[in-house]
DOTIBA-621359 format. One line per field, with one value per atom (N, C-alpha, C): residue in three letters; x, y, z. Coordinates in steps of 0.1 Angstrom, whole numbers, plus 5000, padded with zeros to 4 digits. Example, Ala and Ser with C-alpha at 12.3 -4.5 7.8 and 13.67 -1.06 7.14 Angstrom:
rest (ALA/ALA/ALA/SER/SER/SER) .
x (5132/5123/5132/5128/5137/5129) .
y (4943/4955/4967/4978/4989/5000) .
z (5078/5078/5078/5071/5071/5079) .
//
This chain:
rest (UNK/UNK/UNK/UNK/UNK/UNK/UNK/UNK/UNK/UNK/UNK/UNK/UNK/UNK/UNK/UNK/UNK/UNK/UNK/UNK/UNK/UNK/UNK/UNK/UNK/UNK/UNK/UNK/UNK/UNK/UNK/UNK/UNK/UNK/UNK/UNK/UNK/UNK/UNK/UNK/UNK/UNK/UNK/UNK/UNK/UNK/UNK/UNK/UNK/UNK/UNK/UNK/UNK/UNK/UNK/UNK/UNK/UNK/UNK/UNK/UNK/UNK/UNK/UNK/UNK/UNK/UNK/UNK/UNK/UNK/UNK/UNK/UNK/UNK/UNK/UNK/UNK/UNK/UNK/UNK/UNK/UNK/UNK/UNK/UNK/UNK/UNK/UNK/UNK/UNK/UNK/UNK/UNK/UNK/UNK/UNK/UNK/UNK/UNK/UNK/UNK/UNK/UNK/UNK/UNK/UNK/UNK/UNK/UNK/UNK/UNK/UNK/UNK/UNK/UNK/UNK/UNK/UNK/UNK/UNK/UNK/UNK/UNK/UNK/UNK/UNK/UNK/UNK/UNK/UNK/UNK/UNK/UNK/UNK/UNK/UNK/UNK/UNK/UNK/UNK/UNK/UNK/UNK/UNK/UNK/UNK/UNK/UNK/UNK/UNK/UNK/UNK/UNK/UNK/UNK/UNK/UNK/UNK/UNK/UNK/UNK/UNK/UNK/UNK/UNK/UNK/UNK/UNK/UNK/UNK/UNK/UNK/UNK/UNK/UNK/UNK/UNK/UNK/UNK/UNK/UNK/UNK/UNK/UNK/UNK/UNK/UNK/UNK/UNK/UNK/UNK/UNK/UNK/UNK/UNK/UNK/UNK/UNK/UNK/UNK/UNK/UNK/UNK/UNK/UNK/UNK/UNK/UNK/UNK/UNK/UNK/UNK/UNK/UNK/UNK/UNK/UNK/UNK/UNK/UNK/UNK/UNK/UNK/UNK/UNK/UNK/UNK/UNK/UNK/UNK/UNK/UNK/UNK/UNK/UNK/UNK/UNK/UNK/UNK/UNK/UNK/UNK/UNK/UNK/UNK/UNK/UNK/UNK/UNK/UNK/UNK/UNK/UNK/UNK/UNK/UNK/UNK/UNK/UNK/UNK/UNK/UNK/UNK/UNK/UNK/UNK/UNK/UNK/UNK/UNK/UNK/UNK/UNK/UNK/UNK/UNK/UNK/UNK/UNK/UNK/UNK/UNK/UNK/UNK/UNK/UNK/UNK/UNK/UNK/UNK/UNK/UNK/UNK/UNK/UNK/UNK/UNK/UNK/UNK/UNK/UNK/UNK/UNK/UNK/UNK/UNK/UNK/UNK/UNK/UNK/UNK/UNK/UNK/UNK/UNK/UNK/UNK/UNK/UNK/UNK/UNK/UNK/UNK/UNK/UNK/UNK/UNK/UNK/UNK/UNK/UNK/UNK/UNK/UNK/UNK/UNK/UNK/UNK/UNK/UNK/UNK/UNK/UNK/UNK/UNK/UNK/UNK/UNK/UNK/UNK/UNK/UNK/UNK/UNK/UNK/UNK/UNK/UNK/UNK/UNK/UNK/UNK/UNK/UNK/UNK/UNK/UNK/UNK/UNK/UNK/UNK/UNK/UNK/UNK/UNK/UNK/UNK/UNK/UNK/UNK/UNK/UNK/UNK/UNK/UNK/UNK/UNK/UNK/UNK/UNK/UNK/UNK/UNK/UNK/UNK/UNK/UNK/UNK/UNK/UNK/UNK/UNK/UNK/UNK/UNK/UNK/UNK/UNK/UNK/UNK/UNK/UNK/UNK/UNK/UNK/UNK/UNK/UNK/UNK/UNK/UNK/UNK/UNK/UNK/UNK/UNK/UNK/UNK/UNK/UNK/UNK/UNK/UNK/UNK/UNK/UNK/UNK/UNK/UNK/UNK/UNK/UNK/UNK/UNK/UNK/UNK/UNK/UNK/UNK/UNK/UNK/UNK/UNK/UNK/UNK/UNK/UNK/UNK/UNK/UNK/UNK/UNK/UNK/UNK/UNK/UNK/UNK/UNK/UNK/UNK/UNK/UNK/UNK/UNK/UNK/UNK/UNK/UNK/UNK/UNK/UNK/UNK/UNK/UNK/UNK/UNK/UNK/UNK/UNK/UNK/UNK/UNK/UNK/UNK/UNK/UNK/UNK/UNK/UNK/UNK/UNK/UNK/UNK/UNK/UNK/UNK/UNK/UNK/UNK/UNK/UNK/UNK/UNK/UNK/UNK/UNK/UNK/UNK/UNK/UNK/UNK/UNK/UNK/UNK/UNK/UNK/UNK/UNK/UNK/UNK/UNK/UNK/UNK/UNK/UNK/UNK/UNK/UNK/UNK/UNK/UNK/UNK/UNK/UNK/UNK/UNK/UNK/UNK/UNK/UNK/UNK/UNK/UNK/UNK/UNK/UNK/UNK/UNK/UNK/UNK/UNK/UNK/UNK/UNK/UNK/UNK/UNK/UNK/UNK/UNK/UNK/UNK/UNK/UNK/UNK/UNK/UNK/UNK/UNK/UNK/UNK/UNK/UNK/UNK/UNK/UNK/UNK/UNK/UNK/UNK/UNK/UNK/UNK/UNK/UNK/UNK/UNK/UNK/UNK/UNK/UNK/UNK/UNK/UNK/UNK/UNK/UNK/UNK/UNK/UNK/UNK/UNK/UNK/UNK/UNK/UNK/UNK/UNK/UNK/UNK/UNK/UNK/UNK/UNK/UNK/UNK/UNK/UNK/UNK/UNK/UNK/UNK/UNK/UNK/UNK/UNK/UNK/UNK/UNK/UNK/UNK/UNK/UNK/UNK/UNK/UNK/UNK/UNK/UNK/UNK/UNK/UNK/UNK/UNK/UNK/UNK/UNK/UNK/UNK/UNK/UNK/UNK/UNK/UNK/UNK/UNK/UNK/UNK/UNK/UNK/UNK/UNK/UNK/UNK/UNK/UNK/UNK/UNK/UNK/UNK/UNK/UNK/UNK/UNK/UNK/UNK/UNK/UNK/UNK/UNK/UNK/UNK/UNK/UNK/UNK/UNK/UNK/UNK/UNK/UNK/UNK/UNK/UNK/UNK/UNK/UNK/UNK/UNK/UNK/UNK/UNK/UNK/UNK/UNK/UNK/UNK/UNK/UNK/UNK/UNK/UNK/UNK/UNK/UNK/UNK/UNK) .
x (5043/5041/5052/5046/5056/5052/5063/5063/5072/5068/5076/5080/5090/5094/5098/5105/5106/5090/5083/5066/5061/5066/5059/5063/5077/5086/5078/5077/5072/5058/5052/5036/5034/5043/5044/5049/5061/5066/5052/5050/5039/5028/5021/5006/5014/5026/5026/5029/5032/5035/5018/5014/5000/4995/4996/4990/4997/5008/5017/5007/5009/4999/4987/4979/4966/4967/4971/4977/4977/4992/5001/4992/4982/4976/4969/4967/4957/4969/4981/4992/4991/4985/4981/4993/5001/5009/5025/5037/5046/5058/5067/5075/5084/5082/5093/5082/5068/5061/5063/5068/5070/5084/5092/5107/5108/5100/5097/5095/5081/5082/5084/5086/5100/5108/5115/5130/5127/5115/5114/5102/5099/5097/5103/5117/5125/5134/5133/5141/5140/5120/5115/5114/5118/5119/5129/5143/5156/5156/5153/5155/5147/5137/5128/5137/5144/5149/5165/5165/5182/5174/5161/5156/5153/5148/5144/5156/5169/5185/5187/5184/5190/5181/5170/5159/5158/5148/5133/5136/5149/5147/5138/5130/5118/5124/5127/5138/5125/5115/5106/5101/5098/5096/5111/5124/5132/5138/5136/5130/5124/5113/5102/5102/5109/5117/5124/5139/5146/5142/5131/5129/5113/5112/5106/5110/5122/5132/5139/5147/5152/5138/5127/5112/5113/5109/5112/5121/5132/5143/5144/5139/5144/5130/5117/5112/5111/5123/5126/5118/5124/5120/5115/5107/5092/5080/5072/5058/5051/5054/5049/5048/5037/5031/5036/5038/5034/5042/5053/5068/5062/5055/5046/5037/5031/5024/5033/5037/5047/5053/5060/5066/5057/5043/5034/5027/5032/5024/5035/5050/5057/5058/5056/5056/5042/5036/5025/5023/5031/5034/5043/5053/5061/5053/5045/5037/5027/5023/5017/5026/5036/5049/5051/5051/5056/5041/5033/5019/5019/5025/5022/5036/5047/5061/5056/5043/5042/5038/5036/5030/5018/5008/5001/4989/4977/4969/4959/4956/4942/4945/4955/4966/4952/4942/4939/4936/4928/4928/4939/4952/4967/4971/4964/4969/4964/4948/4938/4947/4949/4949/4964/4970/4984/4984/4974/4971/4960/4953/4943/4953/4964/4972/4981/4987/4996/4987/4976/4965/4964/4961/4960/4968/4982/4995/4999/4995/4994/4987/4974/4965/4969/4970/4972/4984/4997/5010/5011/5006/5003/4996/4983/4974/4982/4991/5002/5016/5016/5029/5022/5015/5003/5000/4995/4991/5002/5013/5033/5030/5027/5032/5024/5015/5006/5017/5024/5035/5043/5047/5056/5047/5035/5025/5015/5013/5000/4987/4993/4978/4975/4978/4973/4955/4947/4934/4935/4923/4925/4915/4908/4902/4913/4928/4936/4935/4937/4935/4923/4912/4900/4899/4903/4904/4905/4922/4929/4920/4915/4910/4895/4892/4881/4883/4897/4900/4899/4906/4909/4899/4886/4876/4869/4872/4864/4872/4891/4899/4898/4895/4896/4890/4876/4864/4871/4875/4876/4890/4901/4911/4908/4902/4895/4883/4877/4872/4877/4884/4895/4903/4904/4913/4903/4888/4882/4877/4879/4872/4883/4872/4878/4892/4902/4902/4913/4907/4909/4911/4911/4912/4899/4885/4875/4882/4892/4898/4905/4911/4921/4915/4906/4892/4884/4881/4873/4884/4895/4909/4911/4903/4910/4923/4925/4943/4950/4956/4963/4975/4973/4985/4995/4996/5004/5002/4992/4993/4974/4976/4960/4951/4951/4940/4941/4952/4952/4959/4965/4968/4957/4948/4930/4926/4925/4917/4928/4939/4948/4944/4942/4940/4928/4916/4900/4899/4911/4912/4916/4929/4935/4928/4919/4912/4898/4897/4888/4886/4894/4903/4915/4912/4917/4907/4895/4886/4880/4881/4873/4886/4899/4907/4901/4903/4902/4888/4876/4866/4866/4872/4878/4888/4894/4901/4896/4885/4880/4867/4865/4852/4864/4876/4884/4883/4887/4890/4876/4865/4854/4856/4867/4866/4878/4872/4877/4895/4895/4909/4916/4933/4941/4945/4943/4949/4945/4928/4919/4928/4940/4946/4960/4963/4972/4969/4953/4948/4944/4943/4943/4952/4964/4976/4981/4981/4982/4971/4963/4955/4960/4963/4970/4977/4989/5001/4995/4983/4978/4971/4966/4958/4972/4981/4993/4997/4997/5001/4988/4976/4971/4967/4970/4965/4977/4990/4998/4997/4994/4987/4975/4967/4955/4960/4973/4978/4987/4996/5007/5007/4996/4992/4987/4978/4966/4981/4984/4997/5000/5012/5019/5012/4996/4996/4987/4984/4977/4985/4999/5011/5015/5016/5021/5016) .
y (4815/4827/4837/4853/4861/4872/4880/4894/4899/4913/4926/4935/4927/4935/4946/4955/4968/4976/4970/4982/4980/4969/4967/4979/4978/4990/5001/5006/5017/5022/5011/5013/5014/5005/5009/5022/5026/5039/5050/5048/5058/5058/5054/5050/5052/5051/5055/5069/5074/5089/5097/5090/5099/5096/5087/5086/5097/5097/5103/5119/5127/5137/5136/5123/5128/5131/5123/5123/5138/5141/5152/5170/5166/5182/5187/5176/5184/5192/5189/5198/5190/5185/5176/5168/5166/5154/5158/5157/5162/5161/5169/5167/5153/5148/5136/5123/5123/5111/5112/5128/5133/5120/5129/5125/5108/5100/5085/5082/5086/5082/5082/5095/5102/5093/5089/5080/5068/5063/5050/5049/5056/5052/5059/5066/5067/5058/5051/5038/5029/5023/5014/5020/5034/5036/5028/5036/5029/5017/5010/4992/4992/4999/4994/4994/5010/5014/5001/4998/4985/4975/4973/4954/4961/4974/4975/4970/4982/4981/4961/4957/4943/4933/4936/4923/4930/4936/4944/4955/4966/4980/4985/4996/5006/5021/5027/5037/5048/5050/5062/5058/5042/5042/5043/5035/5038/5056/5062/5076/5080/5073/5080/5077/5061/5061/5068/5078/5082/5096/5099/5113/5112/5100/5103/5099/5096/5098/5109/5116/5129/5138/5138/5147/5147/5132/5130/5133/5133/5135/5157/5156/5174/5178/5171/5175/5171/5161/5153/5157/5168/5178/5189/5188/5201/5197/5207/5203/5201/5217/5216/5205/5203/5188/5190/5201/5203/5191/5189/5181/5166/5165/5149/5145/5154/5154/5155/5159/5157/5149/5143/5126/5116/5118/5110/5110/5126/5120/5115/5118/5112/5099/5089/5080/5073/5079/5073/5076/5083/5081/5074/5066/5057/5043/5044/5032/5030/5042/5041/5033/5038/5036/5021/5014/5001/4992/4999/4994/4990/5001/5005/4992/4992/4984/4967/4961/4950/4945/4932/4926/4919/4924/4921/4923/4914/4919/4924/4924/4933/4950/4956/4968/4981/4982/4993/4984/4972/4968/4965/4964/4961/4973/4983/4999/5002/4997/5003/4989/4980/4971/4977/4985/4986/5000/5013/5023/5019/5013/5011/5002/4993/4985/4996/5005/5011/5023/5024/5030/5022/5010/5000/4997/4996/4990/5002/5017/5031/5027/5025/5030/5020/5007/4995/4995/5006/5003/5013/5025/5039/5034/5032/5026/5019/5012/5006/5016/5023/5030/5043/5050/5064/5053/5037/5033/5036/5031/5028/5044/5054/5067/5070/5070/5071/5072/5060/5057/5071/5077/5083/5099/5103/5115/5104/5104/5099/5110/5125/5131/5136/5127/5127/5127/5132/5132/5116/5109/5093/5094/5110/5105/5104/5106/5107/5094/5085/5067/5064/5068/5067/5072/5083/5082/5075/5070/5061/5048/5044/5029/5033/5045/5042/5042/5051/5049/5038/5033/5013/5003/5008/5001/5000/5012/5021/5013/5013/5008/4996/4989/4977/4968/4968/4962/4965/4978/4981/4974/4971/4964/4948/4941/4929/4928/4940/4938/4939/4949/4951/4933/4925/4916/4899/4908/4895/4895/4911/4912/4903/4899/4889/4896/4889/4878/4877/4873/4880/4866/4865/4855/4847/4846/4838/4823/4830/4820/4812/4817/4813/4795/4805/4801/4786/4789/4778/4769/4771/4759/4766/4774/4780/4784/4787/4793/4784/4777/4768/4780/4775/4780/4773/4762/4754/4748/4746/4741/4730/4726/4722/4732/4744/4759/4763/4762/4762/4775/4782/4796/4803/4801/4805/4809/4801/4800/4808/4807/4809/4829/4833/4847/4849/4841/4845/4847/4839/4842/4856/4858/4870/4885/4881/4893/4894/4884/4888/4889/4884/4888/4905/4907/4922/4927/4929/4940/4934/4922/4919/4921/4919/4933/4945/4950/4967/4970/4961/4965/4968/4953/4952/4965/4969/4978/4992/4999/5004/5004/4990/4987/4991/4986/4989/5005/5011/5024/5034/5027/5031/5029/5021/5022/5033/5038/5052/5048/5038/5038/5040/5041/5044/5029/5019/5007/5003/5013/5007/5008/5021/5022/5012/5007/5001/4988/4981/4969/4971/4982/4987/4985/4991/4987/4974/4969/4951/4944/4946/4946/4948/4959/4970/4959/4950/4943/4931/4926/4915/4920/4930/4936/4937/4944/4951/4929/4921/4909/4905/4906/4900/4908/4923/4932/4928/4926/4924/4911/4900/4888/4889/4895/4899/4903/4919/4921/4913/4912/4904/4891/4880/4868/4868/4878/4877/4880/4894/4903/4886/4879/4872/4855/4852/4843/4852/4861/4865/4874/4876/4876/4868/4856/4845/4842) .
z (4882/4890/4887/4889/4883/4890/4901/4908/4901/4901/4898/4908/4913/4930/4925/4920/4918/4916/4908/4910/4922/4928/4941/4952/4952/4961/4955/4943/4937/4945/4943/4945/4962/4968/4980/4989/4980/4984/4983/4969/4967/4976/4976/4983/5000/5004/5015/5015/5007/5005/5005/5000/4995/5012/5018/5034/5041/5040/5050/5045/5033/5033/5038/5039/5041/5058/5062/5078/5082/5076/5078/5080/5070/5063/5077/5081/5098/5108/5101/5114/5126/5129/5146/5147/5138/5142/5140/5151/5149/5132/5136/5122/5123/5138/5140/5127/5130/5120/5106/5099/5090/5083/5094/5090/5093/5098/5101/5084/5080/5069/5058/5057/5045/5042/5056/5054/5049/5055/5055/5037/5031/5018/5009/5011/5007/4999/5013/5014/5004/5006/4997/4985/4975/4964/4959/4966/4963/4961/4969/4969/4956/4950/4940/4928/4928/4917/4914/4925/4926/4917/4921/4920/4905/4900/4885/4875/4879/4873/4873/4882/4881/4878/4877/4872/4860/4857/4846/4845/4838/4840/4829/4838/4830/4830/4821/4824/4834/4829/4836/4851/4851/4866/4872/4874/4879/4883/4870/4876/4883/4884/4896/4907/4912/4919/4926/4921/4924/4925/4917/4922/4936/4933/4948/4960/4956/4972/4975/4962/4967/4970/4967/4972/4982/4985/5002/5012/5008/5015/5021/5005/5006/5013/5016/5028/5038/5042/5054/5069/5071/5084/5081/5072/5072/5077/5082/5081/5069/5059/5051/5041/5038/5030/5018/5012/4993/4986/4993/4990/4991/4998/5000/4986/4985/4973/4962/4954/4950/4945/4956/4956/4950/4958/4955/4943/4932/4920/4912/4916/4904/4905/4920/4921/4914/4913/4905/4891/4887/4871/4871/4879/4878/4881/4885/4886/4873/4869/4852/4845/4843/4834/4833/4848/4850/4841/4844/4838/4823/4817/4802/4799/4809/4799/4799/4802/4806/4795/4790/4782/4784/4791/4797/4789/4786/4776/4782/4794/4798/4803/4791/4799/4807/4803/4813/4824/4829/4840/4847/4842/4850/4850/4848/4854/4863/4864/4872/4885/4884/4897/4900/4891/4899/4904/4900/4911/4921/4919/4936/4941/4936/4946/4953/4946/4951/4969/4966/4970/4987/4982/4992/4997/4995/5000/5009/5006/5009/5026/5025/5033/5048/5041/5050/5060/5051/5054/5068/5064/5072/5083/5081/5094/5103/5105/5111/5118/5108/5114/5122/5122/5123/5140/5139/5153/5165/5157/5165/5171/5163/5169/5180/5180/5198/5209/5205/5219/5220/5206/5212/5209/5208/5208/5212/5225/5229/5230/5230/5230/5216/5209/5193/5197/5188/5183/5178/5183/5178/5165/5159/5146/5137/5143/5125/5122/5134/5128/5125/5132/5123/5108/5104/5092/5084/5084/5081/5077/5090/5092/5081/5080/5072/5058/5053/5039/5035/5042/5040/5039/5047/5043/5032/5026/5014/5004/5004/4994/4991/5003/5004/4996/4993/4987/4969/4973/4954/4951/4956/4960/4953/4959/4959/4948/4944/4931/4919/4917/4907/4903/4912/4910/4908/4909/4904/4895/4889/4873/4861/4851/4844/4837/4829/4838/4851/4859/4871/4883/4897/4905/4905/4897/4899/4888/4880/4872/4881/4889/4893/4906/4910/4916/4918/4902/4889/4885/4887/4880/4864/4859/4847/4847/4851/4854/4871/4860/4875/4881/4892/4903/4910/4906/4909/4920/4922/4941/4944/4932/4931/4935/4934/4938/4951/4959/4970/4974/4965/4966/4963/4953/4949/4966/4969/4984/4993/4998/5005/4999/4987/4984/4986/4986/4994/5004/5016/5032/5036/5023/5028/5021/5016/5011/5022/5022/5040/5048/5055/5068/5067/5054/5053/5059/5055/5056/5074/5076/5085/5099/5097/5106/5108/5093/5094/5098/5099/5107/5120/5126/5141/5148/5135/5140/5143/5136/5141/5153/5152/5165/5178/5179/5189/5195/5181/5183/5187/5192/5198/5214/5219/5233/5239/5253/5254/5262/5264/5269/5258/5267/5256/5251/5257/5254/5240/5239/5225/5212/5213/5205/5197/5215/5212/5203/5210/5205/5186/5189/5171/5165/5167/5164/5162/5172/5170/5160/5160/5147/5129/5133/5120/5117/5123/5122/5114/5119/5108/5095/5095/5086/5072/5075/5065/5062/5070/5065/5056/5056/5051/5034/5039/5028/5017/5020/5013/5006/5010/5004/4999/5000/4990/4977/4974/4964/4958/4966/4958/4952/4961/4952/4940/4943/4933/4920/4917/4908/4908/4911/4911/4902/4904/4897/4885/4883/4873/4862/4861/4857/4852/4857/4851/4837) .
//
């Protein structure tokens, strides 16, 4: 088995950047959600750009990295979005980059699975943090989380398809590609790929009932969804790498 924790930070920072815009552009939501996650995938660039320098350095992703935290940072406390975007496409030419430095022989499908991953790690991570804010803007509009929860359904399926095209987890599956565990990671990554989407359905059946609790129950939802979506990607990356 083999991760590349620095693309992971990458793809994660990014894809939550590209949420945080899609969120953001309706104005409905304060500059404090702004500056939440500014900081906080700021954050996860940096740690990407440390784990690149000390494991695997890629000199252009570790750039993209670092310039999509100062992005972030320099629009910390704006509304304006443009600075979100921004972040979000150099972070995703930094996630190209990490694509192209691999030795990986299927290279356009390990591009395509490392921007819908970055996409999905995006939509899954947001839908969780976007739920947390209610508490502190409770007369938010509840379609921004419906949004959200619908992008994810849409990402979701393409997420999980991308990763069974050959050769892909049906290998992994069939015993063609061991995983070390007699196929028990195989299966352990079929639970978590459907129990992804079968959350994120739940989560918006919740978000049809009129109390405010529906939101919270959403939320607590969200919390398994982001555990499970992450095991959908990272297993799968991690034995099909190897």
């Amino acid at each position: 088995m083999k991760l590349d924790a620095a693309t992971v930070m990458l793809q994660w920072a990014s894809g939550g950047m590209l949420f945080l815009w899609f969120t953001m552009r309706s104005g409905e939501i304060s500059v404090g959600y702004g500056k939440l996650l500014r900081g906080v995938y700021a954050g996860i660039a940096l740690i990407g750009v440390a784990l690149g320098f000390a494991f695997d350095h890629v000199p252009v992703r570790e750039a993209a990295g670092v310039g999509l935290a100062v992005v972030a940072l320099v629009a910390f406390a704006r509304r304006d979005t443009v600075f979100d975007r921004i972040a979000t496409t150099i972070g995703f030419v930094g996630v190209a980059s990490a694509s192209l430095a691999t030795d990986h022989p299927d290279d356009v499908l390990w591009l395509v699975r490392l921007l819908v991953g970055a996409v999905f790690l995006g939509a899954v991570s947001d839908a969780m943090l976007l739920g947390h804010w209610y508490l502190v803007q409770p007369g938010m509009p509840r379609k921004l989380l419906n949004q959200l929860t619908n992008v994810l359904l849409v990402v979701w399926p393409i997420e999980v398809a991308v990763f069974l095209l050959p050769t892909g987890m049906v290998s992994v599956l069939n015993g063609t590609i061991d995983d070390g565990w007699n196929g028990v990671l195989g299966w352990f990554w079929l639970a978590c790929a459907a129990l992804t989407g079968v959350l994120a359905w739940f989560t918006r059946a919740a978000l049809r009932e009129r109390s405010y609790s529906a939101v919270m129950a959403a939320t607590g939802l969200s919390y398994l969804a982001i555990l499970m979506g992450f095991g959908t990607d990272l297993v799968a990356r991690a034995l099909l790498m190897a």
